[in-house]
N, C-alpha and C positions, 0 to 999 in steps of 0.2 A: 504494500500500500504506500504510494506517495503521493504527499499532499505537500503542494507551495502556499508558500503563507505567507501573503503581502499585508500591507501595514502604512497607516498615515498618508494615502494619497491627495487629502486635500482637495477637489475638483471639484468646480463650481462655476454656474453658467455667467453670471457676472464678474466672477473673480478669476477669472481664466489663466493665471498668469504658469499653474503646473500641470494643467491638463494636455499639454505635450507629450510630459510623459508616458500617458496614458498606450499610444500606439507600439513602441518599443515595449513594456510593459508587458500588455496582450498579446503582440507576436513570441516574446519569452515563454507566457504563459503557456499558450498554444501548442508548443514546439517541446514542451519541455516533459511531455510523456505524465502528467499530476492525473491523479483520478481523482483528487479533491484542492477544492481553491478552500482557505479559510484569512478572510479578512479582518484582521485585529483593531480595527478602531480609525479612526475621525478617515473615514470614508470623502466627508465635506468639508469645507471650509466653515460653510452660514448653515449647517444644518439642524444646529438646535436652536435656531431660532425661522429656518426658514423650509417651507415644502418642497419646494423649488431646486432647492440644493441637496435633498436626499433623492428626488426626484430624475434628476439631471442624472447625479451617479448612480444612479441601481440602472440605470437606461446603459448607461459604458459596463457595469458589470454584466448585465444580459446576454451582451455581445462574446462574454468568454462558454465556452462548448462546456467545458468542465461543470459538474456540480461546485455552487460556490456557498459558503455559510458565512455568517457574520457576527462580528457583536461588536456594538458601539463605541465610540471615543468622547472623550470631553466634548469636541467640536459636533457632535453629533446627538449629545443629546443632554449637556452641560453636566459640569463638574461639582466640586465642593460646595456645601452650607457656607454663604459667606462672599460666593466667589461673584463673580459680574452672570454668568449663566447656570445655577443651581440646577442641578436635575429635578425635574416634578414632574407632575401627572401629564401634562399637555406634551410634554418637550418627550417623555417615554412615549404617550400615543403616536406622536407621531414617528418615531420609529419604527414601531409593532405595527403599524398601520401601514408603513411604506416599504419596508423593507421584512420585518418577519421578526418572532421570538428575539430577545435581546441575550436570552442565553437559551441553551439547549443542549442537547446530549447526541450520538453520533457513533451506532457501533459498525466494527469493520471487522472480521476475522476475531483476532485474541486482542483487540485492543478496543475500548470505548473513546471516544472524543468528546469532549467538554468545553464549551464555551460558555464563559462566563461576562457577564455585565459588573466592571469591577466600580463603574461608577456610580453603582448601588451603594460600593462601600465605604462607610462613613459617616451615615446617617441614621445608624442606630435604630429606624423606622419600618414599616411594615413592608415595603418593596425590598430592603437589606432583608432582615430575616425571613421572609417569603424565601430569596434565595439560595438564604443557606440551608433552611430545610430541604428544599428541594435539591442542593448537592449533596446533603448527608444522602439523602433517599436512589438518587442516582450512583454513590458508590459503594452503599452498600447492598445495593441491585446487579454490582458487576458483573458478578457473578464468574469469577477468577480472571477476568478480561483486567490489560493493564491499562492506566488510564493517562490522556496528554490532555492536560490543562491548559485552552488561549483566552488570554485577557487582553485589556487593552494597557491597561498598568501592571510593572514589574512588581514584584515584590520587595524588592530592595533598591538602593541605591547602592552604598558603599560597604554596606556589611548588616548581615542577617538581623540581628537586633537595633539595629540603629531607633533614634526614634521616628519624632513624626517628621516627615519631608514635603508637607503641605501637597503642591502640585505632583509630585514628582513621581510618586507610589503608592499602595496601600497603606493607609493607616494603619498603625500598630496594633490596635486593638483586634482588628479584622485580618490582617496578615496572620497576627497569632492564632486566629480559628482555623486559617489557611493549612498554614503549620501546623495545628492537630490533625486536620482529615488528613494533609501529603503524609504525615507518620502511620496513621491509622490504615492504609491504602496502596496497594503497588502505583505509586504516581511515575513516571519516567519522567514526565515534561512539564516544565511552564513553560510557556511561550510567549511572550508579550513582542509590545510595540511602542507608542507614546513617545519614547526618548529622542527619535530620529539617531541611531546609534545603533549601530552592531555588534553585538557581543554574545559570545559564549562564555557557561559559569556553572557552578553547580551550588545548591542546597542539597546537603546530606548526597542523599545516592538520587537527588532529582535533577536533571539538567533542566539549564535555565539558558532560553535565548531572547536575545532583542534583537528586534525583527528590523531591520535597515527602512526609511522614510521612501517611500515611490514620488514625494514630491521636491525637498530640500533638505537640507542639513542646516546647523545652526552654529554662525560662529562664537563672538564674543559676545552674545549679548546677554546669554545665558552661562550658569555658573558649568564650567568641568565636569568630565565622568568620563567613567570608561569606554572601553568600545570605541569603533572606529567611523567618522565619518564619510558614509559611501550612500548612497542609492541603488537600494536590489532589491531581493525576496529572500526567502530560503525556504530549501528544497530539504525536506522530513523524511525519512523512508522508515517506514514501520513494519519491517519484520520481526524474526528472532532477536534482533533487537533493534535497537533506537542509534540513527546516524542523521546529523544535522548539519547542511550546509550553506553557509551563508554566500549569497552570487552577487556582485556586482553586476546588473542586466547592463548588458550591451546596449547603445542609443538613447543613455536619460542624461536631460540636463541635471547636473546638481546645482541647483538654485540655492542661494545662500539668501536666509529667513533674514538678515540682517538688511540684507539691501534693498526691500521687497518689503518689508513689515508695516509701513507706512500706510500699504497701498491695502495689504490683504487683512493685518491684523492691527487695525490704529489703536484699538486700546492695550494692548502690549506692547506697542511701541510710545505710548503714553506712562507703562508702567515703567520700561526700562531709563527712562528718561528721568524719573524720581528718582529711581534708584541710582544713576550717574550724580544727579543734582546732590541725594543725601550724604 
């Protein structure tokens, strides 16, 4: 079984500026022999706040032959309590409404697939625990099948118990439930995205990847981390066991978010500009 797992493409019919990438992208896809596409998060650019923009991309995803699943990103269907686009009820509907389940499950031979809506986590509320019941209920339904976890957020940043990293991952509180089911559970994989960054890592006996951005990389405007700066996918093969490769796709511009932010994300380029001033 292999599945390519792209991540952060951004595309949107008014904000057009990484829908380029889109065609190199697709021909990879195409060509690259996957029996499953799984898209890890902010599919849009304006999609939590616009129809239009989840709209526009589920129209370019169609166009791949492949079975493709999804689960949401910040851009898609807003972030933290607190933040400029909160997740709630309307900003969820309209994902489930346009695009399908915001997590779901996915069995294939001796393995099950799990996607989760990590932007659930952190709000302590009835949508958060909805889905953690229903991942207790899904793995301990395995039923000896091993299980690969995509989120849209990593579990970590710089090391397994860090604390809270606001933007950047799971909150603590919610990662550590994480961290009981991966112990409780043959997990092999998390797979994420969010970071625009490539990397391979492991927790415990779990590999952890971060899935390369389809639309730009991010230079100084944002703080350091791991992983490498590139534009790709990666390519999963799930047999007897678990082999992860991250591809730089042939034909993508890497568009650097620094040069561009004005245009596509003005209120983070509003934020960073405090940040410079403080």
């Amino acid at each position: 079984m292999k599945i390519v797992q792209i991540t952060d493409t951004h595309f949107s019919p008014t904000k057009p500026h990484f829908n380029d990438n889109w065609e190199p992208l697709a021909s990879w896809i195409e060509q690259s022999g996957a029996n499953l596409v799984i898209h890890t998060g902010d599919l849009s650019v304006d999609g939590a706040d616009r129809d239009d923009d989840i709209s526009f991309c589920m129209e370019l995803m169609r166009q791949i032959r492949q079975p493709m699943l999804l689960v949401p990103g910040n851009h898609d269907v807003g972030h933290l309590p607190g933040s400029l686009q909160p997740v709630n009820a309307q900003r969820l509907d309209r994902w489930r409404r346009l695009v399908g389940p915001d997590y779901w499950v996915e069995d294939a031979g001796t393995w099950r697939f799990i996607g989760l809506d990590s932007l659930l986590m952190g709000f302590d509320d009835a949508e958060e625990h909805s889905q953690f019941d229903w991942l207790q209920k899904a793995l301990d339904s395995r039923a000896g099948r091993r299980v690969a976890l995509f989120a849209h957020k990593p579990l970590f940043i710089d090391e397994p118990g860090e604390g809270d990293t606001g933007y950047w991952s799971v909150r603590p509180a919610q990662r550590q439930r994480l961290y009981d089911l991966i112990a409780a559970h043959d997990v092999a994989l998390f797979a994420s995205g969010h970071l625009h960054r490539a990397w391979q890592g492991a927790y415990k006996e779990t590999a952890l990847v971060w899935g390369p951005s389809a639309a730009f990389i991010v230079g100084d405007m944002e703080r350091d981390m791991a992983g490498e700066r590139l534009l790709g996918a990666v390519i999963h093969d799930f047999g007897g066991t678990l082999a992860s490769e991250i591809v730089a796709v042939p034909g993508m511009t890497a568009y650097v978010l620094d040069d561009v932010v004005e245009e596509v994300y003005p209120h983070e380029a509003h934020k960073v500009r405090r940040k410079a001033a403080s």
